[in-house]
N, C-alpha and C positions, 0 to 999 in steps of 0.2 A: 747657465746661471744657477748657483748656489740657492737653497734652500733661505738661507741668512739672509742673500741677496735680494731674494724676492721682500721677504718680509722688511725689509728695508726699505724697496721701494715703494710698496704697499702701506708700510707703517703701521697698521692695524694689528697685526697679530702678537706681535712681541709688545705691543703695548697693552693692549689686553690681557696677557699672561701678567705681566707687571702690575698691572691694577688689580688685579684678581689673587695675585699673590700679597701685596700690600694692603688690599681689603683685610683677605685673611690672617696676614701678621699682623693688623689693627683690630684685631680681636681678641678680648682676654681668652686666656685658656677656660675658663669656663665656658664663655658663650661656643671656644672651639669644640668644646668636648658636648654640650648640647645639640652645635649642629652635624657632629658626626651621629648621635644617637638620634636624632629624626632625619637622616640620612641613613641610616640603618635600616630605623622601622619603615620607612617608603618602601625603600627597595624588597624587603619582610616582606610589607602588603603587597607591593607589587607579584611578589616571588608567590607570595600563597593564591593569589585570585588569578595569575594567568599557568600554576602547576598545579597546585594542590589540588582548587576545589575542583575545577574539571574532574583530575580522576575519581575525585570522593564521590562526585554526584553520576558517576559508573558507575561505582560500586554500588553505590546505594541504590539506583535504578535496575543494576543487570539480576537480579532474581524475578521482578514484576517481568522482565524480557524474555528471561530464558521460557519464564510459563506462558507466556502469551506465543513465544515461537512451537512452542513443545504443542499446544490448541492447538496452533496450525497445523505443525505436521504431523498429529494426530488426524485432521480434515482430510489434508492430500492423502496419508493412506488408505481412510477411510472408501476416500473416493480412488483411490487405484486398486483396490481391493475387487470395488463395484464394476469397475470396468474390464478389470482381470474375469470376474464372474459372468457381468454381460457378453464378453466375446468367446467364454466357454458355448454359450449358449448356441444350437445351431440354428441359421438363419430360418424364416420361414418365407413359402411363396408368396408373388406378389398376391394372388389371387387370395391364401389367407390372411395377407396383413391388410388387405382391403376391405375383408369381412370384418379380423376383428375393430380395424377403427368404424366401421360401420356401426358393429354394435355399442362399441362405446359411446358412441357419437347419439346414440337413439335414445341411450339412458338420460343426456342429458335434455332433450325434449325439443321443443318450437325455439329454444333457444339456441340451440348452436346447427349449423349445416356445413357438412363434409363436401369439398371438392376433391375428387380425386388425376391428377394427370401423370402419366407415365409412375415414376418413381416418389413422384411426389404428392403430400396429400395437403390438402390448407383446410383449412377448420375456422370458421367466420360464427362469433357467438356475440351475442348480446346479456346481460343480466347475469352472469355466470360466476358463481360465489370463487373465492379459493379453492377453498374445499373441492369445489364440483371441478377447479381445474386443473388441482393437481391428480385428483384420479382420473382424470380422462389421459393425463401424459403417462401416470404410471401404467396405467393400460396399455395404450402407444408404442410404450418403450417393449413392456414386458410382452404380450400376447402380441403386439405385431411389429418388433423389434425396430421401430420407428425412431428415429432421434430427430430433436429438432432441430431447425435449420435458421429457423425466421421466427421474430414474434413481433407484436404490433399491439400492445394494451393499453388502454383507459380504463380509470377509477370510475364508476357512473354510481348512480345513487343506489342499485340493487347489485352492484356486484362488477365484474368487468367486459367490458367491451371491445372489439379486435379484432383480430387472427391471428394464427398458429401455423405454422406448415411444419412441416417433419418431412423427412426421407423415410422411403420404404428400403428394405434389402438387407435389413438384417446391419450387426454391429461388425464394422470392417477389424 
């Protein structure tokens, strides 16, 4: 069955073109030439809000990005740097990375106590400022080449509360 055919037995479509074409030749040339000019400008709006502004608002955003990515991978080398330098370092025995978190652990007083088992050390504090806990890691890491493994903190009214664990044996 022919194209014509169908529309024939359907009736709808060739009459629609018909009406839609007689619509439009019942229009003066003015009102024609109006509605091709906002038929224009639609498609205009349309053309700039789903092409244009997109890429405009790349452009105008990718500086604020490129510097927030350039931060970044200013951090990541910062920090591949730190770990290039930590695994220069040569490992120390268990027996001194057990002393030195001891001593650290002593500077920080009735507030925190060191568990030691095998490879592993856990560190259970109470009232322990910032401050006091990131030099007990920098200690940790540096003098008993310790990395941490586990952490466990609460905000309490004098500082934080928790545990720590770290591995002993030096940076792999």
């Amino acid at each position: 069955m022919s194209t014509d055919a169908l529309h024939a037995v359907s009736g709808e479509a060739p009459s629609l073109k018909r009406q839609a074409a007689a619509w439009w030749l019942g229009r003066s040339s003015r009102e024609r030439l109006a509605l091709r000019i906002a038929a224009a400008t639609v498609l205009l709006l349309v053309g700039w809000l789903l092409l244009v502004v997109p890429a405009w608002r790349t452009v105008r955003d990718a500086p604020a990005e490129i510097d927030r990515l350039d931060r970044q991978l200013q951090q990541i080398q910062t920090t591949a740097t730190e770990v290039r330098g930590l695994r220069a370092i040569a490992p120390v025995s268990s027996t001194q990375a057990a002393t030195a978190l001891k001593a650290a652990t002593e500077r920080l007083g009735e507030r925190a106590r060191l568990s030691l088992q095998g490879e592993r050390a856990t560190l259970t504090f109470s009232g322990i400022s910032a401050d006091d806990l990131g030099s007990w890691l920098n200690e940790a890491r540096s003098a008993a080449r310790a990395r941490p493994v586990e952490a466990s903190l609460s905000r309490a009214p004098r500082g934080y509360n928790g545990t720590l664990s770290v591995t002993l044996g030096g940076v792999p």
